[in-house]
ROGUZA-92272 format. One record per residue (C-alpha): y, z, x; residue in three letters. Coordinates in steps of 0.05 Angstrom, whole numbers, padded with zeros to 5 digits, always signed. Layout:
REM ROGUZA-92272
YZXAla
...
END
This chain:
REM ROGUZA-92272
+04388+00444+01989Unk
+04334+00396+01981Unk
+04310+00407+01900Unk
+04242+00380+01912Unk
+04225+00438+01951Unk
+04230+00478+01901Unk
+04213+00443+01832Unk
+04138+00425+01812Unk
+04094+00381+01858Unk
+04074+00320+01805Unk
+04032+00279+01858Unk
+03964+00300+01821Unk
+03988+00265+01751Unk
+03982+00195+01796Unk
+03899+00208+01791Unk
+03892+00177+01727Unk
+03839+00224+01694Unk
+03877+00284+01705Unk
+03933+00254+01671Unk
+03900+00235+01611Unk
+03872+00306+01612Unk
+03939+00333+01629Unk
+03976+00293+01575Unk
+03924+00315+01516Unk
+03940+00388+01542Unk
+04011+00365+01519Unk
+03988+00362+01444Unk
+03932+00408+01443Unk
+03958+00471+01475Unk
+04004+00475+01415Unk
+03961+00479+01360Unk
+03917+00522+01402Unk
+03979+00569+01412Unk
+03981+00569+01323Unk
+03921+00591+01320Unk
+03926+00649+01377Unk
+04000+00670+01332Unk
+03965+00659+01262Unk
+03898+00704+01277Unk
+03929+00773+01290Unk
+03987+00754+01239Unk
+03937+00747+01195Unk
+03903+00810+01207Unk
+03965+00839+01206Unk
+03989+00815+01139Unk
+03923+00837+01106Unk
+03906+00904+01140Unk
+03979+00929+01163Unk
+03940+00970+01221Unk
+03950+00937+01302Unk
+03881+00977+01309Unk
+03850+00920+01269Unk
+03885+00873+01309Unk
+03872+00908+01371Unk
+03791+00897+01345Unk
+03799+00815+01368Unk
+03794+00840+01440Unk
+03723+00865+01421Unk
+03711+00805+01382Unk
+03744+00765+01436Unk
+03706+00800+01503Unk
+03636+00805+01484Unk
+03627+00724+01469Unk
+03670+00717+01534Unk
+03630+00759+01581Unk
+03557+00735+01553Unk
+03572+00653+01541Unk
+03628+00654+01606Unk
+03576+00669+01644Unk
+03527+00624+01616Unk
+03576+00566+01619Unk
+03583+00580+01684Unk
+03508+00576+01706Unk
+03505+00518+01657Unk
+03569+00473+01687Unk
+03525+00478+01752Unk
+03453+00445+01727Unk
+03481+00396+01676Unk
+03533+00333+01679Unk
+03606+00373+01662Unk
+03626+00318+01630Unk
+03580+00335+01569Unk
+03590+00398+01565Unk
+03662+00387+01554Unk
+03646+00339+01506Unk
+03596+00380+01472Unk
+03644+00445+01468Unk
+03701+00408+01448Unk
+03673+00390+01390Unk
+03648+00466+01374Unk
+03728+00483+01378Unk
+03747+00427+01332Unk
+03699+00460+01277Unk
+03713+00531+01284Unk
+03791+00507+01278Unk
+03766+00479+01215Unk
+03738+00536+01180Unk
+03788+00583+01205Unk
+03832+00531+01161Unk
+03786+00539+01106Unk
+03783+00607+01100Unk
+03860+00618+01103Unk
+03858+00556+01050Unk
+03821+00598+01002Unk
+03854+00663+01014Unk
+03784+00702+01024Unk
+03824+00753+01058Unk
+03765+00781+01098Unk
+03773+00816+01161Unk
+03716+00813+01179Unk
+03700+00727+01175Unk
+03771+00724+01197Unk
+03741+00764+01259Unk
+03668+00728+01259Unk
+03700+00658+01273Unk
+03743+00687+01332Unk
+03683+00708+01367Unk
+03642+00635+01352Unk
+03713+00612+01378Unk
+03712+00652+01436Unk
+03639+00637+01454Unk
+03657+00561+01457Unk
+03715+00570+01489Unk
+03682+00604+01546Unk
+03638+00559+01566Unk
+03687+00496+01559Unk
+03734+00532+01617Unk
+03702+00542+01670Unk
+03676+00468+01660Unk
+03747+00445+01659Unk
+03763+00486+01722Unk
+03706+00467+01762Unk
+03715+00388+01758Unk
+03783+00396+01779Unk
+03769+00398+01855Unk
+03727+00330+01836Unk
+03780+00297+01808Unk
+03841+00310+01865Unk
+03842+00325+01935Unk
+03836+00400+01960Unk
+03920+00388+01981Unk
+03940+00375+01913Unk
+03895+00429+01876Unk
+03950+00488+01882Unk
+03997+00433+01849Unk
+03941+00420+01802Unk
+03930+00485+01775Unk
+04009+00495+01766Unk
+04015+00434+01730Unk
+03954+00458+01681Unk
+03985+00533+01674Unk
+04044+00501+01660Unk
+04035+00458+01602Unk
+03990+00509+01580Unk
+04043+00570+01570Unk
+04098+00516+01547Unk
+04052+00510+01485Unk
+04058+00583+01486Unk
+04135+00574+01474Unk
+04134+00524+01429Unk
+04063+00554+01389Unk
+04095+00625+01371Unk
+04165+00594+01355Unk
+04138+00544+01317Unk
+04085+00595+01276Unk
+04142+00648+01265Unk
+04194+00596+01232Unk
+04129+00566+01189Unk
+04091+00613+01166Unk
+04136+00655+01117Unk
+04149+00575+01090Unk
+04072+00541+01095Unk
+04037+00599+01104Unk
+03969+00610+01155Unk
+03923+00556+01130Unk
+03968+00490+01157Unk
+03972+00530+01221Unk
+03900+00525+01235Unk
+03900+00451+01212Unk
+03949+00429+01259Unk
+03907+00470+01309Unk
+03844+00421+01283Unk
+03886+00363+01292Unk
+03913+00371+01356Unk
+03847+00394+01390Unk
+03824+00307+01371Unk
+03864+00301+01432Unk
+03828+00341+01480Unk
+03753+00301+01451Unk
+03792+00236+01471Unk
+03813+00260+01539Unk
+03743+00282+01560Unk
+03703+00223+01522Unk
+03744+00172+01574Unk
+03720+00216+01639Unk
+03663+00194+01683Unk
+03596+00211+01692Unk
+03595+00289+01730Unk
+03534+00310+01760Unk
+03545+00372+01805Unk
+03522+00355+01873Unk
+03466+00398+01910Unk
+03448+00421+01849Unk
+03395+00461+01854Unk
+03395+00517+01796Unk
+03381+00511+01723Unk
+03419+00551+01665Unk
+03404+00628+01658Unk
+03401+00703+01683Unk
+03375+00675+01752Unk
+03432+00639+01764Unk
+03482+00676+01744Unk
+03453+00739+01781Unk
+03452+00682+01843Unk
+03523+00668+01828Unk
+03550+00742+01827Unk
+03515+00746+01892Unk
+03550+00691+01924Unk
+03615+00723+01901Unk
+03595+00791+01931Unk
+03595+00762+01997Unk
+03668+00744+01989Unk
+03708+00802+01984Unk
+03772+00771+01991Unk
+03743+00731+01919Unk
+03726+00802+01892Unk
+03794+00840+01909Unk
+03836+00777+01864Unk
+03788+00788+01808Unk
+03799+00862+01807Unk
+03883+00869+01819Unk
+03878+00816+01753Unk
+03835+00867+01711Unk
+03894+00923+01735Unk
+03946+00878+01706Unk
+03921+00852+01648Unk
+03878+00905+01626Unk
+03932+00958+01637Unk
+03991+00911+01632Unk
+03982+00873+01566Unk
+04014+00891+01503Unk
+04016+00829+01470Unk
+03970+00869+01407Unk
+04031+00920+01394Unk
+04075+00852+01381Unk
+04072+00852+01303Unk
+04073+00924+01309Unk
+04134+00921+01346Unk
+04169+00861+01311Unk
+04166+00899+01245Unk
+04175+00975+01273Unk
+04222+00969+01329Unk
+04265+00908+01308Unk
+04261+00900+01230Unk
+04219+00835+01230Unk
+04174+00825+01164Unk
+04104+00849+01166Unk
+04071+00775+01174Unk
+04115+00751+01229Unk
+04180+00725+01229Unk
+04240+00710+01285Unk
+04216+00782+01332Unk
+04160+00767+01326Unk
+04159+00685+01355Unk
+04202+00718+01400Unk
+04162+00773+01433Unk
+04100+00724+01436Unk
+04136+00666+01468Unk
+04172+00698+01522Unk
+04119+00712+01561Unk
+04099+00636+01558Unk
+04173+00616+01575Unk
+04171+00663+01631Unk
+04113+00626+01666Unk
+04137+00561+01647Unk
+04201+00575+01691Unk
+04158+00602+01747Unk
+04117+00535+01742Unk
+04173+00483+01736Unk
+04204+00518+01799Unk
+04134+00524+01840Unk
+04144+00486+01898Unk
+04150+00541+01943Unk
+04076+00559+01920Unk
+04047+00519+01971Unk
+04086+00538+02022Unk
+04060+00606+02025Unk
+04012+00629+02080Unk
+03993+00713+02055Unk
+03973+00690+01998Unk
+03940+00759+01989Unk
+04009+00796+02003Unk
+04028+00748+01948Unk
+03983+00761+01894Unk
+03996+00835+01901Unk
+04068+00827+01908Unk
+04073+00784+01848Unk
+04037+00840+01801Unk
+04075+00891+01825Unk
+04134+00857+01799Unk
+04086+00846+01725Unk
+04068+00921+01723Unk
+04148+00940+01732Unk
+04166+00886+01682Unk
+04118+00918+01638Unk
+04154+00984+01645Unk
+04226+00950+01630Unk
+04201+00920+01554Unk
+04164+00994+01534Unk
+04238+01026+01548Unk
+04274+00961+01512Unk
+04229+00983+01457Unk
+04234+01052+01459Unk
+04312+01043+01454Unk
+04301+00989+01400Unk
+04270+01038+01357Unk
+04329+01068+01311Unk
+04386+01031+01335Unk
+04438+00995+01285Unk
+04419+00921+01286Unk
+04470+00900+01339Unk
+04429+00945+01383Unk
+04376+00925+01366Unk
+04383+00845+01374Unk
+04407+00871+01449Unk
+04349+00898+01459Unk
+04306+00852+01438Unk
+04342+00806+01484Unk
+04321+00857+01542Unk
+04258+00856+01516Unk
+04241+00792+01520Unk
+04274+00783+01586Unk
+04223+00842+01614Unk
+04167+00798+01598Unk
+04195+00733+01618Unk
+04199+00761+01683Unk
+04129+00785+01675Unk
+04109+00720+01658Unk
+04135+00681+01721Unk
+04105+00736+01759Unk
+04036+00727+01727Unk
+04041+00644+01744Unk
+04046+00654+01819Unk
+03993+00702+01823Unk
+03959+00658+01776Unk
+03963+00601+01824Unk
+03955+00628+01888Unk
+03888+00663+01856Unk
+03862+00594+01821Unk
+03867+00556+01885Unk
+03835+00612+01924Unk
+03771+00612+01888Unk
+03769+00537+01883Unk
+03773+00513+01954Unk
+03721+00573+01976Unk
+03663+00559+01937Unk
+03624+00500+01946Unk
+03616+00450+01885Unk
+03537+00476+01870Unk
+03560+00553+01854Unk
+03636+00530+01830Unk
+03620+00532+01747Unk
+03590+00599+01757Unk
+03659+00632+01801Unk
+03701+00595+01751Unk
+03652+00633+01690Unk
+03664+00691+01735Unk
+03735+00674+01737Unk
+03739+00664+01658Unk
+03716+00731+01638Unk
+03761+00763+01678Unk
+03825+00727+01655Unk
+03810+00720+01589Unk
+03765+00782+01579Unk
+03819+00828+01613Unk
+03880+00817+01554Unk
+03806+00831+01505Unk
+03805+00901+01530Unk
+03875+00902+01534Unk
+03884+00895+01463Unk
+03835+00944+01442Unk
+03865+01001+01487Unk
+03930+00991+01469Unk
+03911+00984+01391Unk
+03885+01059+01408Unk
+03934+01076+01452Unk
+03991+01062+01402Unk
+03961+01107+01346Unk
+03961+01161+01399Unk
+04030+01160+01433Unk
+04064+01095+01393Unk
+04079+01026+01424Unk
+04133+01047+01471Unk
+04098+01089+01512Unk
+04041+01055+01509Unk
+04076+00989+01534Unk
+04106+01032+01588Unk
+04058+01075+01610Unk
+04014+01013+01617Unk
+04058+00972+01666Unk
+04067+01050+01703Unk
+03988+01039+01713Unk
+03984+00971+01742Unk
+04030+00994+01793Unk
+03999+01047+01817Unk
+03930+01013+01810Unk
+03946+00950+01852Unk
+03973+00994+01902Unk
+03910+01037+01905Unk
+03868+00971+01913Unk
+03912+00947+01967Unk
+03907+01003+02010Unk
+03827+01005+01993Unk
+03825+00933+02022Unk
+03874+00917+02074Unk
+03833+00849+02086Unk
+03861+00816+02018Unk
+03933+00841+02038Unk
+03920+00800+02107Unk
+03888+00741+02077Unk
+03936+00682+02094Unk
+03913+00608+02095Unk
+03948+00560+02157Unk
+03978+00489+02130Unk
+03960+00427+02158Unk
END
């Protein structure tokens, strides 16, 4: 058996400013992941309710939805290059005060929220710019080995970010979390500073409600585009429980209410799942139904989903032999979740960049960006609720229960995504 087939296509880190790019990702995807652990810890530690925590995915959606989709229209009437540049810089200050506040134990909820929405808002305008140069920087062949590469790095920093923030913040605490997050994101400013000039071509659109009404338009004529954004809001609206996680840590396997080993645990496996779907991606582009794929692949989420609400349900009262079993099944329930998400992930990315042209790209990828990131928001706030009602097993499990059923619904509603396949050269 030839291994190449099957490990990670590494021909786009020959282009040299997606390697740069790539290689910051390296360093900055960590202290990004800190800061991701440290916020709901933090909430956490000062509130002791996930209902609170559950509130970042209103704090988190509504800058997501409003400046995603302004990012978008703006990544298509301005060079990308400065917008990257520009945002960048936003994230490196908001990782600042987020260190300051922790620094001077204000122990505010509410700031502590505040920031993660000025966070968010930067944050959503600074992806879609990243996504949309990508097709400018490789060759349409190479983008599905692109994107891999990206998702990749970014949930090994998920691995490393929660292991790393469980085993230091009993011992530092939250405020060198954030600074390390500050730190790291100097990276990112030095990768974008060295890339060219960007200017989008046929241009023809400035920045506003015009254009992104013009881009949602666009992306109405596309239904195949429309059915991969909705089978992602099924799975990660219904499917992700990552708020319950201190919850759970503490309640279901005795971890200590700001964090500890559970806790790194539960948020890094879903990270180390898609890591091990990327490294072993090469069969990604071999696949022609890519729409059979994408709704194949969150199937196999949604019933992964189901598997960690029983491991928790079991978890809950058992002697602490039992327990560390289960929190072994656990975590292996949403490892396998994870490397299902990265091949839907990938076939969904590539999709969406090869259809659109580069003039209405930024605003699909804005598109694109409220929906992956603005799904887990919601997520978090109806499984905060959801938790109070019926407690974080059922929740977990009744959750994954619902992406299955919904992403067979939508399948049968549109047999054409299910037939979408793509023919190699």
């Amino acid at each position: 058996m030839d291994l190449r087939r099957h490990v990670a296509d590494t021909r786009p880190l020959s282009e040299p400013h997606f390697r740069r790019l790539w290689i910051a990702n390296i360093v900055t995807v960590i202290g990004a992941q800190l800061t991701i652990v440290a916020v709901p810890a933090q909430i956490y530690a000062d509130t002791g309710s996930s209902a609170y925590v559950g509130l970042t995915g209103v704090f988190g959606l509504v800058p997501l939805v409003v400046f995603g989709l302004w990012g978008g229209s703006l990544a298509d009437a301005m060079d990308r290059r400065l917008i990257l540049v520009a945002t960048t810089v936003g994230l490196i200050v908001t990782s600042a005060l987020f260190w300051v506040q922790a620094a001077l134990d204000l122990r505010n909820v509410w700031l502590l929220l505040g920031l993660f929405a000025v966070q968010q808002a930067f944050f959503a305008v600074n992806q879609p710019v990243r996504s949309a140069i990508l097709p400018k920087l490789l060759p349409a062949d190479q983008l599905p080995a692109g994107n891999s590469l990206n998702m990749t790095v970014m949930q090994a920093g998920g691995i490393a970010g929660p292991l790393v923030a469980g085993a230091l913040i009993p011992v530092l605490g939250l405020s060198w979390l954030y600074l390390v997050d500050t730190i790291t994101l100097l990276a990112t400013l030095w990768a974008v500073l060295a890339l060219p000039s960007l200017p989008v071509e046929g241009a023809t659109s400035s920045p506003g409600l015009r254009s992104v009404v013009d881009g949602l338009a666009y992306l109405r004529g596309h239904p195949v585009l429309l059915m991969s954004f909705l089978v992602d809001i099924i799975a990660m609206v219904f499917g992700m429980p990552r708020a319950l996680f201190p919850q759970i840590a503490h309640e279901s396997f005795a971890g200590p209410p700001e964090g500890g080993l559970a806790f790194a645990v539960l948020f890094a496996a879903i990270p180390a799942g898609a890591v091990l779907g990327g490294v072993f991606s090469g069969w990604v582009s071999r696949v022609q139904r890519q729409g059979l794929a994408v709704i194949a692949s969150i199937v196999v989420w949604g019933v992964a989903m189901i598997g960690f609400g029983v491991a928790v349900g079991f978890a809950a009262g058992a002697g602490s032999g039992a327990m560390t079993a289960w929190l072994v099944v656990a975590a292996a329930m949403l490892m396998l979740g994870g490397a299902a998400d990265m091949a839907s992930a990938a076939f969904r990315v590539s999709m969406l960049q090869t259809a659109a042209t580069d003039a209405v790209r930024g605003r699909l990828q804005g598109v694109f960006i409220v929906v992956v990131a603005g799904g887990p928001r919601i997520a978090d706030v109806a499984h905060g609720a959801a938790a109070v009602a019926v407690g974080t097993a059922a929740a977990s499990a009744g959750g994954g229960v619902l992406v299955v059923v919904g992403t067979l619904i939508a399948a049968l509603a549109v047999p054409a995504f299910v037939r979408y396949r793509i023919t190699h050269g």
